[in-house]
C-alpha positions in Angstrom: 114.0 88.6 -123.2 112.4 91.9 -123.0 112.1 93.8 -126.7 111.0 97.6 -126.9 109.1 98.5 -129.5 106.9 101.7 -130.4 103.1 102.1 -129.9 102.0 104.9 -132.4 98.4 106.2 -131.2 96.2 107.6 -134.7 92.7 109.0 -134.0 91.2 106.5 -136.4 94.3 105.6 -139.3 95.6 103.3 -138.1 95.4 100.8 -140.5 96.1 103.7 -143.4 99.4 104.9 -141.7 100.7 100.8 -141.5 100.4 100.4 -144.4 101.6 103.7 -146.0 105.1 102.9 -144.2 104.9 99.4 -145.1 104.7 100.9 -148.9 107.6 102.8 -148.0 110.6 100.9 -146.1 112.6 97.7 -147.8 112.0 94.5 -146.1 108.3 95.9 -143.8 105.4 94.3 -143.5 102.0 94.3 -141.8 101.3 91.7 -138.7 98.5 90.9 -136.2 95.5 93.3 -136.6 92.7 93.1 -133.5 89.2 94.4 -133.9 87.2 96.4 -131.9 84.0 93.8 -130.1 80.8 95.0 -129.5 80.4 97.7 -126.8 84.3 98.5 -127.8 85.6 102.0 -127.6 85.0 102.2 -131.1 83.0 100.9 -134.3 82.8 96.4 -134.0 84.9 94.8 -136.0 86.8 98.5 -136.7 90.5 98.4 -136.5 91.8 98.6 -132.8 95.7 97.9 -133.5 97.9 97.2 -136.0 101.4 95.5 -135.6 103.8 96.2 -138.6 107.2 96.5 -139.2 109.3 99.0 -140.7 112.7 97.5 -142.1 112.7 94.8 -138.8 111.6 97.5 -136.6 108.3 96.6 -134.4 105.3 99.2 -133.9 102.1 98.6 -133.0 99.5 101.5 -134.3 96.9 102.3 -132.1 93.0 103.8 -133.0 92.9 105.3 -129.9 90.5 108.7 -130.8 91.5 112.6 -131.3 92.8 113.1 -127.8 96.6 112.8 -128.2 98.4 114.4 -131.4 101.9 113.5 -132.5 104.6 116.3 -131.7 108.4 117.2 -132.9 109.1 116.5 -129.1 109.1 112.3 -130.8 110.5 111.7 -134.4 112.0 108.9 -136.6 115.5 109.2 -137.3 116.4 107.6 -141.4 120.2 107.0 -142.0 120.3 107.1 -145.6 123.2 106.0 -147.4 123.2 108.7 -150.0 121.0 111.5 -151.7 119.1 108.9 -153.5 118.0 107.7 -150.4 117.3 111.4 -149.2 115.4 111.8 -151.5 113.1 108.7 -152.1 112.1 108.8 -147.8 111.8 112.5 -148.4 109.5 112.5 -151.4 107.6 109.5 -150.3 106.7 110.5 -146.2 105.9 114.2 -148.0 103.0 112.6 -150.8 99.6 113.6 -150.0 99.8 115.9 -147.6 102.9 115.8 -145.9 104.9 119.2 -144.2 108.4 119.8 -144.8 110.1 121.5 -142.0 113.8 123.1 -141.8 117.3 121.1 -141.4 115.9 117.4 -142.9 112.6 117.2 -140.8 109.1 116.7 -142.2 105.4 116.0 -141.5 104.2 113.1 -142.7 100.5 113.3 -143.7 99.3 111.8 -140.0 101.2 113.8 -138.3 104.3 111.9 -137.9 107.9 113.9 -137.6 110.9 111.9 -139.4 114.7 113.6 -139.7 115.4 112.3 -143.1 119.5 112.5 -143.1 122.4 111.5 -144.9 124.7 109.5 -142.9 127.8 112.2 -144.5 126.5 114.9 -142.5 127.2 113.1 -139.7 130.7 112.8 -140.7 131.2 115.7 -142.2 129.9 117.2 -138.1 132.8 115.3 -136.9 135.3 116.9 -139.2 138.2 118.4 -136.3 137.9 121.6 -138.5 135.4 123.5 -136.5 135.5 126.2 -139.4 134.1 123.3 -141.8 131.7 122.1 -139.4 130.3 125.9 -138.7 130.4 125.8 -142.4 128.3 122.7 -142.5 126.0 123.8 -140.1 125.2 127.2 -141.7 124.3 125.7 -145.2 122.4 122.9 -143.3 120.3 125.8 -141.4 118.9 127.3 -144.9 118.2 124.1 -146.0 114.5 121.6 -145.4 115.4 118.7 -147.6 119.4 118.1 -146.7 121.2 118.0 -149.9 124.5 115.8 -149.3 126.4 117.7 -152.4 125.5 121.2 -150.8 126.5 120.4 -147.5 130.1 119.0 -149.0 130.6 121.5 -150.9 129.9 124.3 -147.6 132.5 122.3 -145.5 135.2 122.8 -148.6 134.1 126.4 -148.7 132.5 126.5 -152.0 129.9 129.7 -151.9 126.4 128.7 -153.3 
C-alpha cells in the first residue's frame, strides 16, 4: 500500500520545527531521527531528518540548507471546530516570531503558511443566499485571525 506523506525541507531546524508542532497538535509525536555521517552534507551526528506526526498525519523534516524557502504557493489547512480552536492554532503557530496574514493565514516562525479556519465558514459559504455569502466574504476580507461570531453575524446582516 502506497502512503503519501509530506517532506518539509528547513535550512537547519529541523529538529526545532518537529517538535514545535508536536507541542502543538493533540495526539503528535516525534519518530525516527537519522544523523548526518562523517563527510555528510552537513555537521556528523547533526540532525539530517526528522519523522513526526501531526494529529496521525506523517512528515518527514528535512536539514537540507538555505536554498529552498517555504512559500504561500504550499500551506496547511486546520478545520477547527470552533473559535476556541481558532484561536489556540492561531496563537500558538504565531509565538515567537510568527506573521499573520489576511483571511485566516499566518506565518509560522520557519516560515510555514497554515489557513487556520473554522469549519462554519465553510458552511456559512454554502449558504444558497448569495447575499449572505457576499456578506460573509466581505467581513472575512477585513479580517487576519477569522472570528466565527463576526463572520455569523455578517451573513445575518448585523453591521460591525
Amino acid at each position: 500500500m502506497s502512503i503519501v506523506s509530506s517532506c518539509l525541507w528547513f535550512d537547519d531546524q529541523a529538529e526545532e520545527a518537529a517538535s514545535f508542532y508536536v507541542s502543538i497538535f493533540p495526539n503528535s509525536k516525534l519518530g525516527k531521527f537519522d544523523r548526518h555521517g562523517e563527510g555528510g552534507p552537513g555537521p556528523a551526528g547533526g540532525v539530517m531528518t526528522v519523522e513526526f506526526e501531526l494529529d496521525g498525519v506523517r512528515f518527514t523534516g528535512l536539514n537540507g540548507g538555505p536554498m529552498f524557502k517555504f512559500s504561500e504557493a504550499t500551506s496547511f489547512v486546520i478545520d477547527c471546530k470552533d473559535q476556541a480552536e481558532v484561536d489556540h492554532y492561531w496563537d500558538a503557530l504565531l509565538a515567537d516570531g510568527g506573521a499573520p496574514g489576511q483571511c485566516g493565514w499566518l506565518k509560522d516562525r520557519f516560515g510555514l503558511s497554515w489557513q487556520v479556519v473554522p469549519v462554519e465558514l465553510g458552511v456559512l459559504m454554502s449558504d444558497p443566499d448569495s447575499a449572505r455569502v457576499s456578506r460573509v466574504i466581505a467581513a472575512m476580507m477585513q479580517m487576519a485571525r477569522l472570528d466565527t461570531g463576526k463572520l455569523r453575524a455578517a451573513a445575518d446582516g448585523a453591521q460591525g
